[in-house]
mmCIF file of the C-alpha atoms, coordinates in Angstrom:
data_MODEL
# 
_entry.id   MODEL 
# 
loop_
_atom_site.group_PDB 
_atom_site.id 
_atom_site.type_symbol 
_atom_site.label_atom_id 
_atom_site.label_alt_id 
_atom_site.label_comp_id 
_atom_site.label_asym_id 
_atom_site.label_entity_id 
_atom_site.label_seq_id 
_atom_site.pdbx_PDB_ins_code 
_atom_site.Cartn_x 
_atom_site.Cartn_y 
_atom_site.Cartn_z 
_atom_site.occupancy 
_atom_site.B_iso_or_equiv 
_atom_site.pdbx_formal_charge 
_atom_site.auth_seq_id 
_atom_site.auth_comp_id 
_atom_site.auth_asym_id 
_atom_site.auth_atom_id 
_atom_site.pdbx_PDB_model_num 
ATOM 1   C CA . UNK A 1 1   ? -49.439 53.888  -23.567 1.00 0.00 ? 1   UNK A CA 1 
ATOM 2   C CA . UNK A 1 2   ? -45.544 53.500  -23.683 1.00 0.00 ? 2   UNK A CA 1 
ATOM 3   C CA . UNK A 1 3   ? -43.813 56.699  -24.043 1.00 0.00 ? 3   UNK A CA 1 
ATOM 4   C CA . UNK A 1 4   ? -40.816 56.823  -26.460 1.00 0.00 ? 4   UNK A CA 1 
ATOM 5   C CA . UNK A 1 5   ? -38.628 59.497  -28.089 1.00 0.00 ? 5   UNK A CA 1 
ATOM 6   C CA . UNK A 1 6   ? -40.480 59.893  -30.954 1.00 0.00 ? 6   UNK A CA 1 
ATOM 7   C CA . UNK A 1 7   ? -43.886 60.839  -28.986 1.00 0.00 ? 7   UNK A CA 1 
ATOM 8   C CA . UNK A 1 8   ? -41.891 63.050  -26.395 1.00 0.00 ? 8   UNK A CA 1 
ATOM 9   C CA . UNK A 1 9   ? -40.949 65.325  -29.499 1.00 0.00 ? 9   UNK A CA 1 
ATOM 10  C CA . UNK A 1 10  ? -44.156 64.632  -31.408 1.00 0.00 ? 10  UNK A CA 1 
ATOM 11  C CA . UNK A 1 11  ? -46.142 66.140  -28.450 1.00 0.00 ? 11  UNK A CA 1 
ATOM 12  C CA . UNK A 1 12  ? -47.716 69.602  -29.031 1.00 0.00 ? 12  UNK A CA 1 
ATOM 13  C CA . UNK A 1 13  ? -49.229 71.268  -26.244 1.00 0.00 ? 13  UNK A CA 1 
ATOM 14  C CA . UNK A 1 14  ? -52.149 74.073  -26.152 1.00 0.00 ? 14  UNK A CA 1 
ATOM 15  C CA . UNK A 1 15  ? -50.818 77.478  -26.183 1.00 0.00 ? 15  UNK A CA 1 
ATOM 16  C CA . UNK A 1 16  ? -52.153 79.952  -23.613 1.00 0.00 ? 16  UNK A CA 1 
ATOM 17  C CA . UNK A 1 17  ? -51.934 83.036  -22.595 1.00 0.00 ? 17  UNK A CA 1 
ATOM 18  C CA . UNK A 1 18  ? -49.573 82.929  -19.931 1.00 0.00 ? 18  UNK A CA 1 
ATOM 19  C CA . UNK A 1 19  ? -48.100 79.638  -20.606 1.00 0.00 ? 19  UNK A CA 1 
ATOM 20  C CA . UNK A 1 20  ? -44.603 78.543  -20.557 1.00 0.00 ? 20  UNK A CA 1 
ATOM 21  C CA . UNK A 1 21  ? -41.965 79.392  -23.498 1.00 0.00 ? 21  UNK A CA 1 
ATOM 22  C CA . UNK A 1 22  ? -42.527 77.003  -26.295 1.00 0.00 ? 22  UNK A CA 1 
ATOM 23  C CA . UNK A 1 23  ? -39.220 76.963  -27.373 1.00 0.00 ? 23  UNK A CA 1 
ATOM 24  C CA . UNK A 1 24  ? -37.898 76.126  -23.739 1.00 0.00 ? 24  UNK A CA 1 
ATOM 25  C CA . UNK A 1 25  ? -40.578 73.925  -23.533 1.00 0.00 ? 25  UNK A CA 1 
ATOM 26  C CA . UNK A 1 26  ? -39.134 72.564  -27.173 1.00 0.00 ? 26  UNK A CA 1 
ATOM 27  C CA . UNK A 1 27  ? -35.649 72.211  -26.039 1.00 0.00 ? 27  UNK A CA 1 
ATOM 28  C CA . UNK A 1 28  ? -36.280 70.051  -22.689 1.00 0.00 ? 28  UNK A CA 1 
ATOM 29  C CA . UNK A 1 29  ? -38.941 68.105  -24.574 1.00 0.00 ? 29  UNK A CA 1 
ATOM 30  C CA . UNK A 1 30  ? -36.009 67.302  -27.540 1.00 0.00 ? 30  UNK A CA 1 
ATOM 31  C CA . UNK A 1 31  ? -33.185 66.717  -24.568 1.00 0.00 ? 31  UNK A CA 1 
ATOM 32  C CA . UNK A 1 32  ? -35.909 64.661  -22.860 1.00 0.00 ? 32  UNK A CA 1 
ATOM 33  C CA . UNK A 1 33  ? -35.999 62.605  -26.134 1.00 0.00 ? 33  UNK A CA 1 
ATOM 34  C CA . UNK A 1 34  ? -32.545 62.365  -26.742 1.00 0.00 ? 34  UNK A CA 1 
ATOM 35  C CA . UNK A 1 35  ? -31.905 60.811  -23.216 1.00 0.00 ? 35  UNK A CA 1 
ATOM 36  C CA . UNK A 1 36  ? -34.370 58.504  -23.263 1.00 0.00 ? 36  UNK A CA 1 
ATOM 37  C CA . UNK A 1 37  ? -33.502 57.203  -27.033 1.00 0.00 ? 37  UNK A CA 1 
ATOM 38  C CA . UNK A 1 38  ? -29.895 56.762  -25.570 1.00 0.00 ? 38  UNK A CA 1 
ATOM 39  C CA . UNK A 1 39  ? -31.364 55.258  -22.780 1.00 0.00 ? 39  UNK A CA 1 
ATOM 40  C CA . UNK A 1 40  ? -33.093 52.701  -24.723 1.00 0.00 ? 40  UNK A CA 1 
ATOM 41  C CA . UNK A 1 41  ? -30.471 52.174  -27.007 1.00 0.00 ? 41  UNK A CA 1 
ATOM 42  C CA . UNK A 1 42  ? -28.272 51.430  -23.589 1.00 0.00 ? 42  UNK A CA 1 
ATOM 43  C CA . UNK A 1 43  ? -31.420 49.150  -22.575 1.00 0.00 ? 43  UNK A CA 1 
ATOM 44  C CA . UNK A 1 44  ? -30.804 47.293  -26.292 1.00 0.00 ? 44  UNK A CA 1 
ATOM 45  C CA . UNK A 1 45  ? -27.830 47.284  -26.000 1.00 0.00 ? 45  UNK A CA 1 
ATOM 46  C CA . UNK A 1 46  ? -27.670 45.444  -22.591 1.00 0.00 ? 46  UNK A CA 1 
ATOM 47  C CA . UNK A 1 47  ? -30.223 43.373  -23.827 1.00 0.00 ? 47  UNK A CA 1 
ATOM 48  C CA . UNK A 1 48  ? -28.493 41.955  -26.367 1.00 0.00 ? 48  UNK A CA 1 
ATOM 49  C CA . UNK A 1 49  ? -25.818 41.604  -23.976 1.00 0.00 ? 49  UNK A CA 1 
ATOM 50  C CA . UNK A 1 50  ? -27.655 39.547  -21.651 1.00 0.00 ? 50  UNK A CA 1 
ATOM 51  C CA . UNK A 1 51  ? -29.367 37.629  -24.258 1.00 0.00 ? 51  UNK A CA 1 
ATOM 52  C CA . UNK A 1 52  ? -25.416 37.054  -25.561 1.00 0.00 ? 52  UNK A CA 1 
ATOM 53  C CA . UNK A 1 53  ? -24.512 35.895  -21.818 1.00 0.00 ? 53  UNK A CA 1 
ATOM 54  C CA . UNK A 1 54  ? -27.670 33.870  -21.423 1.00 0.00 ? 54  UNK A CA 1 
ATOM 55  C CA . UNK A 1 55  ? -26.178 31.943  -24.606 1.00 0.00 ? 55  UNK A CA 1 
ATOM 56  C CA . UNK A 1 56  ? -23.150 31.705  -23.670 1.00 0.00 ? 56  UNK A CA 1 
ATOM 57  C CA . UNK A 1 57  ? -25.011 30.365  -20.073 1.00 0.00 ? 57  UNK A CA 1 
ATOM 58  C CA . UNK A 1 58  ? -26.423 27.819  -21.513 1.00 0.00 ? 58  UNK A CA 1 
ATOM 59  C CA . UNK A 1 59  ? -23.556 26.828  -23.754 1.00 0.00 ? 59  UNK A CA 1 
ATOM 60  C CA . UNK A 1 60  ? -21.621 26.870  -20.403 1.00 0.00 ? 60  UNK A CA 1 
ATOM 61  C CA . UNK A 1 61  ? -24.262 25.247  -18.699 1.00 0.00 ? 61  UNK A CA 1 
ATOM 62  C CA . UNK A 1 62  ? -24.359 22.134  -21.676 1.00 0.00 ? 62  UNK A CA 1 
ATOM 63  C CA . UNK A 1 63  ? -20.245 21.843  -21.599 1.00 0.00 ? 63  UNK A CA 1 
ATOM 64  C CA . UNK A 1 64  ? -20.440 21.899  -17.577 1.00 0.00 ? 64  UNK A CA 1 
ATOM 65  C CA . UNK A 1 65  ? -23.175 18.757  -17.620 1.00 0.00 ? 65  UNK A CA 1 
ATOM 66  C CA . UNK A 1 66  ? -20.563 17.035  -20.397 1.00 0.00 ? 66  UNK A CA 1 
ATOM 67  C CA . UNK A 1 67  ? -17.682 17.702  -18.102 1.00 0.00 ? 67  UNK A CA 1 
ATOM 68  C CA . UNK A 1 68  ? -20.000 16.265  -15.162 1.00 0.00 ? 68  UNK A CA 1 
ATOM 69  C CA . UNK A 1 69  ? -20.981 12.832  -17.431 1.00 0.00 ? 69  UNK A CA 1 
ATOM 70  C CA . UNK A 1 70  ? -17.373 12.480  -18.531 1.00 0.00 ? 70  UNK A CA 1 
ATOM 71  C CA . UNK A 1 71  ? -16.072 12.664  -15.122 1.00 0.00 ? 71  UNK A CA 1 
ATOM 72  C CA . UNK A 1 72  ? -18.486 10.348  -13.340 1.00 0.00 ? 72  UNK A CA 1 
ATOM 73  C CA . UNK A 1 73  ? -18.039 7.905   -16.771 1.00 0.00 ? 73  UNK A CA 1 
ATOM 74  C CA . UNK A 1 74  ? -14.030 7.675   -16.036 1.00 0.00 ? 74  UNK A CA 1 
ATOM 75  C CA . UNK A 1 75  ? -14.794 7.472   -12.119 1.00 0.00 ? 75  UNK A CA 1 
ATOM 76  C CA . UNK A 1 76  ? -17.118 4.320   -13.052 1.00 0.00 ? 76  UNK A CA 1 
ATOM 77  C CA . UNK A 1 77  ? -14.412 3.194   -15.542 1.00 0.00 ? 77  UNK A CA 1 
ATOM 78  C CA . UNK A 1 78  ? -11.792 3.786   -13.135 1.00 0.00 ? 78  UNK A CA 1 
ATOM 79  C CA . UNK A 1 79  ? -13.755 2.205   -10.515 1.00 0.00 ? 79  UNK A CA 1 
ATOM 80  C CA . UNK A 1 80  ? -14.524 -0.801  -12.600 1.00 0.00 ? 80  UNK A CA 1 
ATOM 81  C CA . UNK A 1 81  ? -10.945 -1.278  -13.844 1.00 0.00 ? 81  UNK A CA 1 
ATOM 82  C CA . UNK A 1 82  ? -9.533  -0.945  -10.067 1.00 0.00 ? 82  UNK A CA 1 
ATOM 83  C CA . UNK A 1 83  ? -12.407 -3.916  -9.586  1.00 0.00 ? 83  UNK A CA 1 
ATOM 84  C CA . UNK A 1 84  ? -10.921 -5.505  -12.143 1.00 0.00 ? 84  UNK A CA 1 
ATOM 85  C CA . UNK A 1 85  ? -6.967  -5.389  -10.913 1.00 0.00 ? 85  UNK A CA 1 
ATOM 86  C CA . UNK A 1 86  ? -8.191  -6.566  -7.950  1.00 0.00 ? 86  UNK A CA 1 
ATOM 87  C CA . UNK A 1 87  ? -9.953  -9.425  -8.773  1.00 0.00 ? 87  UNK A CA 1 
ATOM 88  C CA . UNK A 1 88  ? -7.146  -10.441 -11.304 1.00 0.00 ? 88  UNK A CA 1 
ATOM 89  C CA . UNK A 1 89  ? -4.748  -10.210 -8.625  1.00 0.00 ? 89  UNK A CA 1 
ATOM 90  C CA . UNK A 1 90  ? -6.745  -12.025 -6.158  1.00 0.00 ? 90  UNK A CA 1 
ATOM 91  C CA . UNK A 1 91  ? -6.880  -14.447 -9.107  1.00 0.00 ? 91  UNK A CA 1 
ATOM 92  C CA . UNK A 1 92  ? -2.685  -14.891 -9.746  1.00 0.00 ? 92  UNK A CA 1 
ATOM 93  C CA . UNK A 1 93  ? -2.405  -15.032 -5.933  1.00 0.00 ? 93  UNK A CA 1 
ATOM 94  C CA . UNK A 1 94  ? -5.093  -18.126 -5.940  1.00 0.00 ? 94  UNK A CA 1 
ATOM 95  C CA . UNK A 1 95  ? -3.358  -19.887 -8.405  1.00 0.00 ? 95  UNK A CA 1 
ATOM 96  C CA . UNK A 1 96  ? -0.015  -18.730 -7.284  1.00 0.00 ? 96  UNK A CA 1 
ATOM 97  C CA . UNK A 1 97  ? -0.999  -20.362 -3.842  1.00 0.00 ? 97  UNK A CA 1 
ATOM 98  C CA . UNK A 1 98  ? -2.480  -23.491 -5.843  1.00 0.00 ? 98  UNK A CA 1 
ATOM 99  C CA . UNK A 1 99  ? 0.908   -23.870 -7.713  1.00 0.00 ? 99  UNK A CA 1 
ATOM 100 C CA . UNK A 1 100 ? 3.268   -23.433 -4.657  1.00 0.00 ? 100 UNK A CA 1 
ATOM 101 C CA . UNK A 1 101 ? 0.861   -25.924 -2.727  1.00 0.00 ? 101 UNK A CA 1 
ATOM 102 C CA . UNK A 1 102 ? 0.929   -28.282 -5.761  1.00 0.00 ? 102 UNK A CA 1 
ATOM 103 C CA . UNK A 1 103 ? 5.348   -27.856 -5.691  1.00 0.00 ? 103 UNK A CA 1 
ATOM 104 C CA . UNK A 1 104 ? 5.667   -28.648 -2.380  1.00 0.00 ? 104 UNK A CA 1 
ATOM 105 C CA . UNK A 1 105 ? 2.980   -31.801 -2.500  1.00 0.00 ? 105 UNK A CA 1 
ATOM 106 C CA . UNK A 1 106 ? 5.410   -33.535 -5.367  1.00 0.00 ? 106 UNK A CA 1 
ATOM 107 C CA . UNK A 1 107 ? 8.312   -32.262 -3.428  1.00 0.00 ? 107 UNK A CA 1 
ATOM 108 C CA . UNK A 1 108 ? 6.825   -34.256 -0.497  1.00 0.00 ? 108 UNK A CA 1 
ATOM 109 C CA . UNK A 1 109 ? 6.023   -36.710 -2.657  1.00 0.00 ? 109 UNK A CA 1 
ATOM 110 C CA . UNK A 1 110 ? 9.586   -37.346 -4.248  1.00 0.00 ? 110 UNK A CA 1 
ATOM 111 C CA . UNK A 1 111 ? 11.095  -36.432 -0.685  1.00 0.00 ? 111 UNK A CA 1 
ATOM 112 C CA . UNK A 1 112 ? 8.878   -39.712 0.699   1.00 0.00 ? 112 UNK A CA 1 
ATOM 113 C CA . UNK A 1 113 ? 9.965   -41.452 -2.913  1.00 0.00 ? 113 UNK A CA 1 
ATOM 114 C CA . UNK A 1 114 ? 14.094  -40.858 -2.231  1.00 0.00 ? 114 UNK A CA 1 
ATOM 115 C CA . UNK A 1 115 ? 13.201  -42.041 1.833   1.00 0.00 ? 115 UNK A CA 1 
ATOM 116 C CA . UNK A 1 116 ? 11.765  -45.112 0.847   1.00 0.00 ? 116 UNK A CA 1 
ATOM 117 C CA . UNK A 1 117 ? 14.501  -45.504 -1.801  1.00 0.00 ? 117 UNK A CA 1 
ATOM 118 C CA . UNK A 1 118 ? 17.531  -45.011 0.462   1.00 0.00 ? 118 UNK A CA 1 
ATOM 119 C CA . UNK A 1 119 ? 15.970  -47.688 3.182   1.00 0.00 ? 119 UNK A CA 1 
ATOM 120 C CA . UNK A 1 120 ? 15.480  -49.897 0.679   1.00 0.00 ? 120 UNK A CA 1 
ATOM 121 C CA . UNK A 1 121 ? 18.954  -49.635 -0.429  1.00 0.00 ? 121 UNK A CA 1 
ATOM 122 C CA . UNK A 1 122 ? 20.042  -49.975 3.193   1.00 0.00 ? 122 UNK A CA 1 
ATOM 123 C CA . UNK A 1 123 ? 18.269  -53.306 3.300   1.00 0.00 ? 123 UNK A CA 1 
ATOM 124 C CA . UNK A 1 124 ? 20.167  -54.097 -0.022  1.00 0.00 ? 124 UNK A CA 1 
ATOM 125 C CA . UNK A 1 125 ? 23.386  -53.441 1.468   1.00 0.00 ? 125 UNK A CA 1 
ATOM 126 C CA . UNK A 1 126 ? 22.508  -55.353 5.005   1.00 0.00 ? 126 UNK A CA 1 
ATOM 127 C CA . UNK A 1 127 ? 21.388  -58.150 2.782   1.00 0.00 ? 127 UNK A CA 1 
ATOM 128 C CA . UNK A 1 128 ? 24.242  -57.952 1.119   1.00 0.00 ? 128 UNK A CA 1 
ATOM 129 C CA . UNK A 1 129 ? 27.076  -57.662 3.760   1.00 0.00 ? 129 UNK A CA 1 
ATOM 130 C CA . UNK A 1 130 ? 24.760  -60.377 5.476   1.00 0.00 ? 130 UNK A CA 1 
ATOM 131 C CA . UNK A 1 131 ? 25.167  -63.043 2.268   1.00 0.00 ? 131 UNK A CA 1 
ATOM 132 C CA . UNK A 1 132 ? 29.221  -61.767 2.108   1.00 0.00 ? 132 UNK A CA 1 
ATOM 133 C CA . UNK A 1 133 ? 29.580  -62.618 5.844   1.00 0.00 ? 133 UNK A CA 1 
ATOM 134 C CA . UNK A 1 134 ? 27.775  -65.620 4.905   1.00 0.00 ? 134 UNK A CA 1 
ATOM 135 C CA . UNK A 1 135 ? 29.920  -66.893 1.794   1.00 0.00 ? 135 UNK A CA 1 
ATOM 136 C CA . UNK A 1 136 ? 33.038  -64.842 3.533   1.00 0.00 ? 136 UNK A CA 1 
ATOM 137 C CA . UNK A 1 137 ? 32.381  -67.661 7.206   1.00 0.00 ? 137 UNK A CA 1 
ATOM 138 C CA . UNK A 1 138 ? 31.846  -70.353 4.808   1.00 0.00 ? 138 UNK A CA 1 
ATOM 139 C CA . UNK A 1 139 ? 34.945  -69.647 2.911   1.00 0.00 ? 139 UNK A CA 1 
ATOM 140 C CA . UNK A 1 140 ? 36.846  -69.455 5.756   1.00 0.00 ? 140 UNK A CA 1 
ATOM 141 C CA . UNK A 1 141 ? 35.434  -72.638 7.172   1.00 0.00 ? 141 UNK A CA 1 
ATOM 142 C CA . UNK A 1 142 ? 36.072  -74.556 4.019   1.00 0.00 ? 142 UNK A CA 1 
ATOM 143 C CA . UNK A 1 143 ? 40.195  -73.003 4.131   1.00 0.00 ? 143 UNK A CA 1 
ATOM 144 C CA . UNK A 1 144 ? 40.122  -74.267 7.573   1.00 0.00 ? 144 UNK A CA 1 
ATOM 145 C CA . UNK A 1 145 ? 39.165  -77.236 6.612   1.00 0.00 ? 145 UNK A CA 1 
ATOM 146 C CA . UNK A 1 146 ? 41.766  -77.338 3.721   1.00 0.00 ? 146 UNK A CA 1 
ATOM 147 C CA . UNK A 1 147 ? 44.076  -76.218 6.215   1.00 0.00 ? 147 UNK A CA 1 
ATOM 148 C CA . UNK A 1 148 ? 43.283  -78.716 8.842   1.00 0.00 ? 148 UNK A CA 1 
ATOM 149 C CA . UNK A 1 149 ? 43.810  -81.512 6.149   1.00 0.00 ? 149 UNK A CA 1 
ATOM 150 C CA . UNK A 1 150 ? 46.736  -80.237 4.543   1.00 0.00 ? 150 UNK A CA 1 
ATOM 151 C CA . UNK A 1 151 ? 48.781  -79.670 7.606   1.00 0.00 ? 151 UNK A CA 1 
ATOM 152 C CA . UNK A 1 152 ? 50.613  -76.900 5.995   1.00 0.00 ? 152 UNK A CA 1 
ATOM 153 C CA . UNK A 1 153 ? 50.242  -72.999 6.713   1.00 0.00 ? 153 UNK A CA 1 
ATOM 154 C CA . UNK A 1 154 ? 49.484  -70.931 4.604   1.00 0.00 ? 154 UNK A CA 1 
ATOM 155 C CA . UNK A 1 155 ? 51.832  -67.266 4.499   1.00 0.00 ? 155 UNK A CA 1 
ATOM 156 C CA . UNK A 1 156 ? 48.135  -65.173 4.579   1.00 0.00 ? 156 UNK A CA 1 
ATOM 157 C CA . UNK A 1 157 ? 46.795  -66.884 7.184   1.00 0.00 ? 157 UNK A CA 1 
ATOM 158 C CA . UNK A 1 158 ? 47.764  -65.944 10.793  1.00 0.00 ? 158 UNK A CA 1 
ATOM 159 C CA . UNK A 1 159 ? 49.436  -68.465 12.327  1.00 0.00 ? 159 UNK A CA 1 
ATOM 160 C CA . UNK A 1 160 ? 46.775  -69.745 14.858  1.00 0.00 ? 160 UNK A CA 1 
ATOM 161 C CA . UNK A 1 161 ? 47.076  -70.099 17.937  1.00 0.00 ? 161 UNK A CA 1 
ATOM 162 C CA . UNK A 1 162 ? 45.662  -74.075 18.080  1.00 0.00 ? 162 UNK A CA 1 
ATOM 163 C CA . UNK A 1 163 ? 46.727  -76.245 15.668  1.00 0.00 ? 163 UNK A CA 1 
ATOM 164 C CA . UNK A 1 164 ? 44.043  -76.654 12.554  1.00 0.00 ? 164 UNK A CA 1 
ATOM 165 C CA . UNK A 1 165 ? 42.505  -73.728 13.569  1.00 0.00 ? 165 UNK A CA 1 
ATOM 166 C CA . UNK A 1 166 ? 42.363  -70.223 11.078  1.00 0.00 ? 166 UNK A CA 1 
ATOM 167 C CA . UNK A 1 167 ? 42.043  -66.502 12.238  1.00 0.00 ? 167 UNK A CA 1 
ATOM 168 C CA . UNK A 1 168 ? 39.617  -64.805 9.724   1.00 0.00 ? 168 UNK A CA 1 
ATOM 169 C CA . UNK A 1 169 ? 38.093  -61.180 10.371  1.00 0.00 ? 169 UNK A CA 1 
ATOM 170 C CA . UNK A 1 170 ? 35.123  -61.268 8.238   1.00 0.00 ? 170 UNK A CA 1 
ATOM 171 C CA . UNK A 1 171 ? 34.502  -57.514 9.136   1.00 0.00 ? 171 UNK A CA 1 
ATOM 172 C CA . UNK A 1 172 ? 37.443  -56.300 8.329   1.00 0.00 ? 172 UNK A CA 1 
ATOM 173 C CA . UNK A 1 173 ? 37.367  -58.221 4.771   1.00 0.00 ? 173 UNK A CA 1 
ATOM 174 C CA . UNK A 1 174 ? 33.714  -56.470 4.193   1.00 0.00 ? 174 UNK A CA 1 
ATOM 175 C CA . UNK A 1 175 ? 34.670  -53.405 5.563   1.00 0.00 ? 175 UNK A CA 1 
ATOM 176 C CA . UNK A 1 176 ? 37.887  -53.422 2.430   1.00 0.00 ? 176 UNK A CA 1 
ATOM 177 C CA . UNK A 1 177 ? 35.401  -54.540 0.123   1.00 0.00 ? 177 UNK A CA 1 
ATOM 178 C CA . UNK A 1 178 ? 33.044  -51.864 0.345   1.00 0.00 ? 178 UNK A CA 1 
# 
């Protein structure tokens, strides 16, 4: 049986003869009481005090596990989104490096273009100063012959140093012309 205040000053006792004083007897049973009812209102007290802080535990407890999911969420996300960067920019340096290699091939390509150009155009002019030499010797040759059957000089012409017979630089005539 659980002993409370209300049983310590409920509790009667046999008189005898040479017994103790009731009324001291009285008083320490009612202080008795009184302590242990403030005792036990304490007890409720902290009680209700624990059962507040076991609440308030496992409210902490709840927003501590949230706090734990968010975090490792935005670590995935964050990890995830680095993984993503990264892969982009492994992507734009790809196709940067596919671009660049793709410039320089046409720039190869138009440098070979303009080489094959400018020799070609040599030839052109070699042909060229080849057919003016050509027309430029028979020219002369025909004034020579002119000259030859004319007998007369002619004030452009050298005078030459045989009879008949016309100096003509052809080189120097293609060299002015070009």
């Amino acid at each position: 049986m659980k002993i409370s205040p209300i049983n310590i000053k409920r509790q009667e006792f046999n008189k005898s003869f040479r017994g103790y004083d009731p009324e001291e007897v009285q008083a320490f049973l009612e202080k008795l009481a009184n302590d242990i009812d403030e005792i036990q209102k304490e007890n409720d007290k902290i009680k209700e005090q624990l059962e507040n802080a076991n609440v308030q535990l496992i409210e902490f407890k709840r927003i501590e596990k949230n706090l734990q999911d968010t975090l490792l969420k935005a670590q995935e996300s964050s990890s995830r989104a680095i993984e993503s960067v990264k892969k982009q920019t492994n992507l734009m340096v790809k196709e940067a490096e596919l671009k660049a290699n793709q410039i320089l091939e046409k720039a190869r390509e138009n440098a070979d273009e303009i080489r094959d150009a400018v020799i070609k155009l040599r030839e052109e002019r070699n042909l060229i100063i080849s057919k003016l030499k050509a027309m430029i010797d028979s020219q002369a040759n025909l004034f020579e012959l002119q000259v030859k059957d004319a007998g007369e000089e002619t004030p452009a012409v050298k005078k030459p140093e045989q009879p008949g017979k016309v100096d003509i630089d052809v080189d120097d005539i293609v060299n002015k012309i070009l």
